[in-house]
Each structure stands twice: as C-alpha cells, then as structure tokens.
C-alpha positions, 0 to 999 in steps of 0.5 A, a space after each residue: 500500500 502506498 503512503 501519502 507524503 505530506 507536502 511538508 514532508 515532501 518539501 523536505 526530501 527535495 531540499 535534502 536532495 539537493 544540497 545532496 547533488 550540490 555537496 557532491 559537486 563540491 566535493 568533486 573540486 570541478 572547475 564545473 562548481 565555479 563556472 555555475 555559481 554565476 547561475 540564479 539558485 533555481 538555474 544553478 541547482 539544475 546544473 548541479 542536479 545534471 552533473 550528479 546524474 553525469 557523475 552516477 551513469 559514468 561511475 557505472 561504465 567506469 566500474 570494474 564490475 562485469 559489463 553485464 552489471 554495469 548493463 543492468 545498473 544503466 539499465 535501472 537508470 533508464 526506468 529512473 528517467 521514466 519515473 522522473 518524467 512519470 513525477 515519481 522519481 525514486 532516487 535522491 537525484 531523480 528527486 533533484 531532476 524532478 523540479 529543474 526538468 518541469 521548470 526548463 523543459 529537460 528533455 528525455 532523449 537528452 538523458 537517455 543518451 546521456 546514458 546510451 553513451 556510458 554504455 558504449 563506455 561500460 563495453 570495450 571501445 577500441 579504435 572507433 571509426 570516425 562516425 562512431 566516435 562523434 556519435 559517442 561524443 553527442 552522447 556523452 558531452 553534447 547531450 549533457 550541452 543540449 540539457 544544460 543550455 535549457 537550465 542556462 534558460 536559453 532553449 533556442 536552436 543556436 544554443 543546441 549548436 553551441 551544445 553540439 559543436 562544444 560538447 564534441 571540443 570538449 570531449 576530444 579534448 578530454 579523450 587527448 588528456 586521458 589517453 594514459 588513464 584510457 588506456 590503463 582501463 584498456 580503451 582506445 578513442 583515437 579514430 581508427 581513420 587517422 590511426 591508419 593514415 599515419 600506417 598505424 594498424 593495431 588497436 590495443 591501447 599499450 601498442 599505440 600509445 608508444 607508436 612514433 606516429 601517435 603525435 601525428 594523430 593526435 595533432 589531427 584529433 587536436 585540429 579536429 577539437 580546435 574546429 569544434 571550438 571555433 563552431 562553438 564561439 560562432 554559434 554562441 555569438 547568436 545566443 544572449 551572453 549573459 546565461 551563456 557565460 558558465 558555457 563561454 567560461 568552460 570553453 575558455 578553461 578547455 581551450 586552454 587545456 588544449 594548447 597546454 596539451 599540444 605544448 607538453 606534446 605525446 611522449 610523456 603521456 603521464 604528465 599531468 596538465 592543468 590550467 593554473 590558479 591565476 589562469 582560473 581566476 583570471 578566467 573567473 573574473 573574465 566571465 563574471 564568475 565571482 
C-alpha cells in the first residue's frame, strides 16, 4: 500500500536532495562548481542536479564490475528517467531532476543518451571509426550541452549548436588528456581513420600509445577539437551572453587545456596538465564568475 507524503514532508526530501547533488559537486573540486555559481539558485541547482546524474551513469561504465552489471545498473537508470518524467522519481537525484526538468523543459532523449553513451563506455571501445566516435561524443558531452543550455534558460536552436559543436571540443579534448588513464582501463578513442593514415594498424591501447606516429594523430584529433571550438564561439555569438557565460567560461578553461596539451606534446603521456590558479581566476573574473 502506498503512503501519502505530506507536502511538508515532501518539501523536505527535495531540499535534502539537493544540497545532496550540490555537496557532491563540491566535493568533486570541478572547475564545473565555479563556472555555475554565476547561475540564479533555481538555474544553478539544475546544473548541479545534471552533473550528479553525469557523475552516477559514468561511475557505472567506469566500474570494474562485469559489463553485464554495469548493463543492468544503466539499465535501472533508464526506468529512473521514466519515473522522473512519470513525477515519481525514486532516487535522491531523480528527486533533484524532478523540479529543474518541469521548470526548463529537460528533455528525455537528452538523458537517455546521456546514458546510451556510458554504455558504449561500460563495453570495450577500441579504435572507433570516425562516425562512431562523434556519435559517442553527442552522447556523452553534447547531450549533457543540449540539457544544460535549457537550465542556462536559453532553449533556442543556436544554443543546441553551441551544445553540439562544444560538447564534441570538449570531449576530444578530454579523450587527448586521458589517453594514459584510457588506456590503463584498456580503451582506445583515437579514430581508427587517422590511426591508419599515419600506417598505424593495431588497436590495443599499450601498442599505440608508444607508436612514433601517435603525435601525428593526435595533432589531427587536436585540429579536429580546435574546429569544434571555433563552431562553438560562432554559434554562441547568436545566443544572449549573459546565461551563456558558465558555457563561454568552460570553453575558455578547455581551450586552454588544449594548447597546454599540444605544448607538453605525446611522449610523456603521464604528465599531468592543468590550467593554473591565476589562469582560473583570471578566467573567473573574465566571465563574471565571482
């Protein structure tokens, strides 16, 4: 028999939920964190609520659990979706969503493949063709875009282009800093078309890292995400400025990890790259973040 929550009660657990997703991107230490507290509260609550949802489905793919499992667990959040869009969300950030996605108009199929994507993480990706990387990059970077550019407030068609050129510089440019981490996890997201163009046949992780031509590719994945970033700055050039600064201010910190990856170069893959504290405090200031 089901119970009544008392809208008081009610009231509660939604605030318990969400100083539970916003604790949790604290505790991430995310240039994320600071780029939304330029948001209004309702609109930065949103974003911290479709970062936990982010963080939970890929903790799934990057489990060590069997991919059946992390199947099944993605599999739990496809009916979390359906019960956030039914109104009866049951986890505490389905309850987080619940408000944020009647208020923007969140969509479904942003969710889902938001999730579609982990499962081609939860598999064993290994050289990719062209086609099927871009498709894994939609899912898992422009797609959280397309949901965080309607909690920005601006669901317009030029702020989905923001979202699907940015979210691809983005990602590209995460998959050029992970190749270590990627690889120790035995995956490989370097297109199999630019590792063939530069004679490059195998697709196990260890053999192509230490190849002589990995830089030539990954200069070419490099000019690919500079492309997209210029899409990005051109697309948002047509959307209102102020909503869109967390969206300027995280292309500004990726771009900036990109030149600092081409400059370290693909030998010591190991080297960590970060952008400075002044760089992020002078970025702050430059988008009104503080």
């Amino acid at each position: 028999m089901s119970i009544a929550v008392a809208p008081e009660n009610a009231a509660r657990t939604l605030d318990e939920a969400r100083a539970a997703v916003r604790a949790r991107v604290e505790a991430a230490g995310t240039s994320f964190y600071w780029a939304m507290r330029v948001l209004p509260e309702a609109r930065r609550d949103a974003m911290f609520a479709i970062y936990a949802f982010c963080r939970e489905v890929d903790d799934i793919a990057d489990d060590s659990a069997s991919p059946e499992a992390k199947r099944r667990d993605l599999d739990a959040w496809r009916r979390e979706i359906d019960a956030l869009f039914s109104g009866r969300p049951t986890t505490t950030t389905g309850r987080a969503l619940l408000e944020p996605t009647r208020a923007f108009d969140l969509r479904r199929v942003d969710f889902l493949a938001v999730i579609d994507g982990m499962e081609m993480d939860a598999g064993e990706i290994r050289a990719p063709s062209l086609a099927e990387l871009d498709l894994y990059c939609d899912r898992v970077a422009s797609a959280v875009g397309r949901l965080s550019v309607r909690a920005f407030g601006v669901p317009t068609e030029a702020a989905d282009r923001v979202a699907h050129a940015l979210g691809r510089a983005l990602q590209l440019t995460n998959i050029l800093r992970d190749l270590a981490e990627d690889g120790a996890r035995g995956r490989l997201y370097l297109p199999r078309e630019l590792l063939t163009a530069e004679g490059i046949t195998a697709a196990d992780p260890t053999t192509v890292l230490k190849h002589a031509m990995l830089a030539r590719v990954c200069g070419s994945l490099a000019a690919m995400a500079e492309g997209r970033f210029v899409e990005a700055r051109l697309a948002m050039r047509e959307c209102p400025r102020r909503p869109m600064r967390p969206a300027a201010a995280m292309a500004a910190v990726y771009h900036a990890i990109l030149r600092r990856l081409l400059r370290r170069g693909w030998r010591d893959l190991d080297r960590e790259v970060k952008i400075p504290a002044a760089l992020k405090l002078w970025f702050a200031l430059r988008y009104g973040l503080m």
